[in-house]
Structures are given as C-alpha cells and as structure tokens.
DSSP file (Angstrom, degrees, kcal/mol; ACC not computed):
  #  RESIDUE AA STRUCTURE BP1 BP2  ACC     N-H-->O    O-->H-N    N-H-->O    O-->H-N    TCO  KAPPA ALPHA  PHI   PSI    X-CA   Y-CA   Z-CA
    1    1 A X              0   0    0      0, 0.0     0, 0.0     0, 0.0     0, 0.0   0.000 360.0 360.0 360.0 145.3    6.2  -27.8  -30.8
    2    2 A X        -     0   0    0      1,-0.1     2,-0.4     0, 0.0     0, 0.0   0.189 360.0-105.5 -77.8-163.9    3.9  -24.7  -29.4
    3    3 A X        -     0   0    0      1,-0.1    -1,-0.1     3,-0.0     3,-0.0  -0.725  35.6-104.3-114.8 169.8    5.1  -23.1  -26.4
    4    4 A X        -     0   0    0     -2,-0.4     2,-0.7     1,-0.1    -1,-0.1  -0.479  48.5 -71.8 -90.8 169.0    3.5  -23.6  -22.9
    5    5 A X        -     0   0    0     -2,-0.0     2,-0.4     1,-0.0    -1,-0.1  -0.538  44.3-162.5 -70.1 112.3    1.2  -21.2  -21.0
    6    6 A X        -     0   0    0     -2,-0.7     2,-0.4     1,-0.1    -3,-0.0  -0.638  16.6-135.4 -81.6 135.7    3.1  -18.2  -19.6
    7    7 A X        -     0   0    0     -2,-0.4     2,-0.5     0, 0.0    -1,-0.1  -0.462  11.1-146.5 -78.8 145.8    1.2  -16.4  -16.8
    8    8 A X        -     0   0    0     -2,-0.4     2,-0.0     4,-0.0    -2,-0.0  -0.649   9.8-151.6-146.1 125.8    1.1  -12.8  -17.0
    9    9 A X    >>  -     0   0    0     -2,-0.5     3,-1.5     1,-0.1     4,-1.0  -0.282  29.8-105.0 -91.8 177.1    1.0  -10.8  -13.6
   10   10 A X  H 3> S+     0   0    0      1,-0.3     4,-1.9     2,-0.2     5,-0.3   0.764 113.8  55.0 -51.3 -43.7   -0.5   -7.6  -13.4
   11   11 A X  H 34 S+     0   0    0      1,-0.2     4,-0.4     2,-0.1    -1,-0.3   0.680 103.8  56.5 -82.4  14.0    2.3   -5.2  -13.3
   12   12 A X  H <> S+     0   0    0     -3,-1.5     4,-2.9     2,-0.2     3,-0.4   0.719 114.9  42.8 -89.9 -40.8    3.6   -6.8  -16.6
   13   13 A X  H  X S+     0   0    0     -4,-1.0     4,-3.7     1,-0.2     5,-0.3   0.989 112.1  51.4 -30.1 -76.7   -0.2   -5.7  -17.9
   14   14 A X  H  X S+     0   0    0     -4,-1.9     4,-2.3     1,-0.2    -1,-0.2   0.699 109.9  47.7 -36.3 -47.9    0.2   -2.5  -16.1
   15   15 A X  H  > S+     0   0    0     -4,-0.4     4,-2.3    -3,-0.4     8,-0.2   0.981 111.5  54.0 -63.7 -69.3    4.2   -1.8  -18.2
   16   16 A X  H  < S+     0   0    0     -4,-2.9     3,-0.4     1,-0.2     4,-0.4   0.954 109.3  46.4 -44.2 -56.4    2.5   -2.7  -21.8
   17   17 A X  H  < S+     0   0    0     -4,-3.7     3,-0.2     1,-0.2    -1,-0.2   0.903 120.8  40.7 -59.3 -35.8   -0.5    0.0  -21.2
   18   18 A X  H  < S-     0   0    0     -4,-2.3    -1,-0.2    -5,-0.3    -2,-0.2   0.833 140.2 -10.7 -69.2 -21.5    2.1    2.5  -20.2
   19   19 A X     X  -     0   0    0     -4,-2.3     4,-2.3    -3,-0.4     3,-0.2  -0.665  52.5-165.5-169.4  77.4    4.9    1.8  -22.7
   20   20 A X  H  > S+     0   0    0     -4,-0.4     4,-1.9    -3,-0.2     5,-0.2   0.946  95.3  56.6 -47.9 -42.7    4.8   -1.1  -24.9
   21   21 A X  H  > S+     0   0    0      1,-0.3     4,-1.9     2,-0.2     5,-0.2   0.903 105.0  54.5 -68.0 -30.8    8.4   -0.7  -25.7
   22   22 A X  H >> S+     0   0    0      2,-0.2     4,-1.5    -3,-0.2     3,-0.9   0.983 111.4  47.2 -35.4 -70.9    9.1   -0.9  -22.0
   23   23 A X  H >X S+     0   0    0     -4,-2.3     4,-1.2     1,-0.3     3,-1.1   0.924 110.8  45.4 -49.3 -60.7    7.3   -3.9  -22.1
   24   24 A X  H 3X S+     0   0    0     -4,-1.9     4,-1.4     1,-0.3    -1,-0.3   0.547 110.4  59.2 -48.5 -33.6    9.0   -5.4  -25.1
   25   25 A X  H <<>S+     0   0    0     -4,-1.9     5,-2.3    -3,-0.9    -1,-0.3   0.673 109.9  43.9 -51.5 -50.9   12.3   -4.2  -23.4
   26   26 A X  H <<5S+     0   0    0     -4,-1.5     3,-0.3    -3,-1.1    -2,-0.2   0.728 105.7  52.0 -60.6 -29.7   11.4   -6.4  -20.5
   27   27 A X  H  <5S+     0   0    0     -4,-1.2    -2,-0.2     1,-0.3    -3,-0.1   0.929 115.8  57.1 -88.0 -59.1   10.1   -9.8  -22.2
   28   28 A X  T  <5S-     0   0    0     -4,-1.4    -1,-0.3     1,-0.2    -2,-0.2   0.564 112.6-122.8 -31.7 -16.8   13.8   -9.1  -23.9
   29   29 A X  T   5 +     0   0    0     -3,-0.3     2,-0.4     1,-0.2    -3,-0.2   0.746  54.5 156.5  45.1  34.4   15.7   -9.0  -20.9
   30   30 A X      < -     0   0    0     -5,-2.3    -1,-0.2     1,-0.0    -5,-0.1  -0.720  35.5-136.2 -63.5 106.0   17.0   -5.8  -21.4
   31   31 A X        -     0   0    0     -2,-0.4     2,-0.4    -3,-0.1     4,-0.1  -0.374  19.8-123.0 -72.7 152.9   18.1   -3.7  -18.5
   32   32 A X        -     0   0    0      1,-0.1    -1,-0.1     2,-0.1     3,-0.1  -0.736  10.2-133.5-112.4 147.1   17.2   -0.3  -18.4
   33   33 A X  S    S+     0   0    0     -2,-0.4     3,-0.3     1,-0.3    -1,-0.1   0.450  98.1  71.8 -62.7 -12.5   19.9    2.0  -18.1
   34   34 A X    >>  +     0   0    0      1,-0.2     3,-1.8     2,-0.1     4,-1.0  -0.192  56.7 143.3 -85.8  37.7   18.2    4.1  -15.2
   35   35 A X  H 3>  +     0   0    0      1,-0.3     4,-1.8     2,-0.1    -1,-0.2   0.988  67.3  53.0 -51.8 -41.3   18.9    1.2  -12.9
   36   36 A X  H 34 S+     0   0    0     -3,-0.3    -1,-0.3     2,-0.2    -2,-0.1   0.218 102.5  53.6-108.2  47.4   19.5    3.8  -10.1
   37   37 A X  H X> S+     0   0    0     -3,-1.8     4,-2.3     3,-0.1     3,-0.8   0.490 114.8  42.8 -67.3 -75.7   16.3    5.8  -10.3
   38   38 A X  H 3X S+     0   0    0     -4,-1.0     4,-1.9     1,-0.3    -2,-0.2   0.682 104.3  56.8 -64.4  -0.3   14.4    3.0   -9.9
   39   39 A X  H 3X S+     0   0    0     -4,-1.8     4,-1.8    -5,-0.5    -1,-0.3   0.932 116.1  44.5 -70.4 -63.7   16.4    1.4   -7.3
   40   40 A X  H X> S+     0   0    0     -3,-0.8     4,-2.8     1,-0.3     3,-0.6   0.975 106.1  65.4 -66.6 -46.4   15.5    5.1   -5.4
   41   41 A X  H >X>S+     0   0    0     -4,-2.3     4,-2.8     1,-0.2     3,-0.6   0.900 104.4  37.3 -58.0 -45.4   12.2    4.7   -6.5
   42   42 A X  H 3X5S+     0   0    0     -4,-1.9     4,-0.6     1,-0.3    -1,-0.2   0.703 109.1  61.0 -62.1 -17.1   11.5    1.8   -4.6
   43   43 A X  H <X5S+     0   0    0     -4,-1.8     4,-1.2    -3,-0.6    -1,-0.3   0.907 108.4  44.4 -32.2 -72.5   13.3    2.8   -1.9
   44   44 A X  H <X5S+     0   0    0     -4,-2.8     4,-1.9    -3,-0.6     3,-0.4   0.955 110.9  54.3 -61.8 -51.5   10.9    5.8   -1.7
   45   45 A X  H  X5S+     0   0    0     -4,-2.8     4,-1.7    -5,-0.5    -1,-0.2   0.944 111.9  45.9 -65.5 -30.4    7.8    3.6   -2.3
   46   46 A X  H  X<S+     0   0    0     -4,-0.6     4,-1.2    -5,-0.5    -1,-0.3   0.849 111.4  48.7 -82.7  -5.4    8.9    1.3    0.8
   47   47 A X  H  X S+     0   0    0     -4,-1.2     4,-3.1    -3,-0.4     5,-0.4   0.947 112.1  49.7 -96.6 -76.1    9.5    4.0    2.8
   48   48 A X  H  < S+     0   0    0     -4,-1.9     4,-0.4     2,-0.3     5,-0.2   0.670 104.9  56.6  23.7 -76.6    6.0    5.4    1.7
   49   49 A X  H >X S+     0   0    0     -4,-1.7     4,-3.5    -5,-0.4     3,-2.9   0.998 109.7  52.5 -68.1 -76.3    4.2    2.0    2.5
   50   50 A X  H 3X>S+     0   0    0     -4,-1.2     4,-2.8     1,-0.3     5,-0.5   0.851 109.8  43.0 -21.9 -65.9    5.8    2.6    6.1
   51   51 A X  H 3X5S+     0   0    0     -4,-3.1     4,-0.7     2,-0.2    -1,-0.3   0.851 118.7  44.0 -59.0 -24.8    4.6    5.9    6.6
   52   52 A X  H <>5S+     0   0    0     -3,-2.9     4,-0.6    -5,-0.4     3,-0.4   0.882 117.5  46.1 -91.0 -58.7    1.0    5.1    5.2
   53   53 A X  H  X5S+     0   0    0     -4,-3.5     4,-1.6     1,-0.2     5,-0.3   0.956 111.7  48.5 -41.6 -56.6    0.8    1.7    7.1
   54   54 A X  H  X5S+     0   0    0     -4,-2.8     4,-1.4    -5,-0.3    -1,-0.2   0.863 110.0  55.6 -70.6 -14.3    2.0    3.1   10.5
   55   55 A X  H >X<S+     0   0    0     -4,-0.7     3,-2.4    -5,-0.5     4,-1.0   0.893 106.6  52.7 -94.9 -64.7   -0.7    6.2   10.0
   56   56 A X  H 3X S+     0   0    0     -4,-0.6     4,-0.7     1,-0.3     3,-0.3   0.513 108.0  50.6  23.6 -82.4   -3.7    3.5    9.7
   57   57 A X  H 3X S+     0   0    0     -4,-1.6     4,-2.4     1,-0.2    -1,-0.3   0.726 109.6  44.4  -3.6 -64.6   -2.6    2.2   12.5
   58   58 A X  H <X S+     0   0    0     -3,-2.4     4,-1.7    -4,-1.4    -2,-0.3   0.809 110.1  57.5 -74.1 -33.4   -2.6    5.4   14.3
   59   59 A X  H  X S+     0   0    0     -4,-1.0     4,-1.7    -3,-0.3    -2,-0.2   0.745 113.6  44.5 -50.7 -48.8   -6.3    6.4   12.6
   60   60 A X  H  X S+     0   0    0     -4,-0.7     4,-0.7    -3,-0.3     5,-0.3   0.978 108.3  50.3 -86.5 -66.6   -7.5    3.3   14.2
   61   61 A X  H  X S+     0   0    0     -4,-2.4     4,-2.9     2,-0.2     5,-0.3   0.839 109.3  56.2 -30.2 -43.2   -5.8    3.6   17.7
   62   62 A X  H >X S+     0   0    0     -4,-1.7     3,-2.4     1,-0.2     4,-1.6   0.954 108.3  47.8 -67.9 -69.3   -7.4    7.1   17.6
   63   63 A X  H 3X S+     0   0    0     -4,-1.7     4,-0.9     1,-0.3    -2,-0.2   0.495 109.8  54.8  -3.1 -57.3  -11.1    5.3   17.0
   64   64 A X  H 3X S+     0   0    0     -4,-0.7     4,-1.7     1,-0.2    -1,-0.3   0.645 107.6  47.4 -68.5 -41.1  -10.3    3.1   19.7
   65   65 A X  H <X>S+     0   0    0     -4,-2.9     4,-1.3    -3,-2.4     5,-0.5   0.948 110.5  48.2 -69.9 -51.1   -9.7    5.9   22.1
   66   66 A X  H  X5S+     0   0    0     -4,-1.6     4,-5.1    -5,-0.3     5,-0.3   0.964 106.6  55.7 -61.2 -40.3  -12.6    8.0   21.5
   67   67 A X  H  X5S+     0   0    0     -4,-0.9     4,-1.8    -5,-0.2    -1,-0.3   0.876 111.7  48.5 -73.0 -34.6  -14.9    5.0   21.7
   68   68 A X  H >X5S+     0   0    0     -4,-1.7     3,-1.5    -3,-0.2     4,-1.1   0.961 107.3  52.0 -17.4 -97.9  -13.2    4.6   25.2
   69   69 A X  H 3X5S+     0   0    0     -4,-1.3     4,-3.0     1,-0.3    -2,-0.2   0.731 114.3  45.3 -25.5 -51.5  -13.7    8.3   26.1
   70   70 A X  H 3X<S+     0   0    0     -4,-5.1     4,-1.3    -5,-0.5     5,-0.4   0.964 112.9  47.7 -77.9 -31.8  -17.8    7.9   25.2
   71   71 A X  H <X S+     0   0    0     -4,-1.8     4,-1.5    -3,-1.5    -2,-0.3   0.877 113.0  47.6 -75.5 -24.1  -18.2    4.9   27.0
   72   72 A X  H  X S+     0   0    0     -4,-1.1     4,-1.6     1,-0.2    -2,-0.2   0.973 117.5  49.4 -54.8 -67.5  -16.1    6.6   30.2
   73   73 A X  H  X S+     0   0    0     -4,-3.0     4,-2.1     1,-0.2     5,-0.3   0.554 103.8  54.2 -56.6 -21.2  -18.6    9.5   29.5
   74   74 A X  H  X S+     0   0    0     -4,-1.3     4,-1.9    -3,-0.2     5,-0.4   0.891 115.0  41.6-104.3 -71.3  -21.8    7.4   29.4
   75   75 A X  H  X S+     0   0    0     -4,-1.5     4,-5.7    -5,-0.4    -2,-0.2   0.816 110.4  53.9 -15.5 -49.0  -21.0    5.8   32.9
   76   76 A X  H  X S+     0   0    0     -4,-1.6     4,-1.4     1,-0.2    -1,-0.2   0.957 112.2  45.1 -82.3 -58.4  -20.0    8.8   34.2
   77   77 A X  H >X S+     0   0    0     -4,-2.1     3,-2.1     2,-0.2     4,-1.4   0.976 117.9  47.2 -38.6 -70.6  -23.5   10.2   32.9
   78   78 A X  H >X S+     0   0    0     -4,-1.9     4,-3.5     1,-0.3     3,-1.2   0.814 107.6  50.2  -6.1 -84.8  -25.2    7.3   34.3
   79   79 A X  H 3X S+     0   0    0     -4,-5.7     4,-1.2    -5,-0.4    -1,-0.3   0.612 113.2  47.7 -50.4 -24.9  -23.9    7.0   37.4
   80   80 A X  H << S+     0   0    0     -3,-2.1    -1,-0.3    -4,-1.4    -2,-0.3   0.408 103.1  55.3-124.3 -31.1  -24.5   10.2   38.0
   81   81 A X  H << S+     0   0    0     -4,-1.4    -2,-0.2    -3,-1.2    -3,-0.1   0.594 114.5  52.8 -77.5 -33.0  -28.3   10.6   36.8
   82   82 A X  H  <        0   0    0     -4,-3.5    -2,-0.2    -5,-0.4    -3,-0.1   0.970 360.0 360.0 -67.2 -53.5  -28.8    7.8   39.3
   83   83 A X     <        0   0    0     -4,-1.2    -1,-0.2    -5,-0.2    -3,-0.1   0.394 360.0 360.0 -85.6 360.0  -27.3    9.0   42.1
C-alpha cells in the first residue's frame, strides 16, 4: 500500500536547499548534537522579533505625531491668516 500525502512546510524546503543532509537528518529523527546553539539561537531571534516589532510600532507612533503637529500648524496658520 502507497503511503499518504505528507505536507511539506516551508522551513523543511528552506533546510533541504541549505543542507540536504540536514534535511535527511531531520525526516530521520536525528537530533542534532548542537541542541544548545540552537536553543540560543531562538532565543536571540525572539528577542529580535521584540525589538523589531516594538520599533514599528514606535515608527508609526512617530507618523502619527507629526501628522498631529501639521494639522496643529495648519490651524494655527489659519486662524491666524483670518484674523
């Protein structure tokens, strides 16, 4: 009897094009002997993600302020060419 359809996610793609034997190491269910580097790496990459996400955030907030600041300024003109 054939086997069923396996899905295959991107980062398994992503493992064959860097290293097939990496891959092949994986579909085995081999553990790789650097378990804590890559433990730190993800560590570092969430940590990362934080930092990137919360400056976004902050990028945006600044946007939001300036567009304030000109619309304050445009009144201010306004009012002020009128009167």
């Amino acid at each position: 009897m054939g086997r069923g359809k396996r899905t295959i996610r991107a980062s398994e793609i992503g493992t064959f094009l860097y290293c097939q034997r990496a891959w092949w190491y994986q579909r085995q269910k081999v553990k790789p002997m650097n378990q804590d580097e890559l433990e730190d790496g993800s560590e570092f990459h969430g940590e990362h993600w934080l930092r990137a996400s919360s400056a976004g955030g902050l990028s945006t907030a600044a946007w939001i302020l300036l567009l304030i600041a000109l619309v304050i300024l445009g009144i201010h003109f306004g009012l002020k060419a009128a009167g």
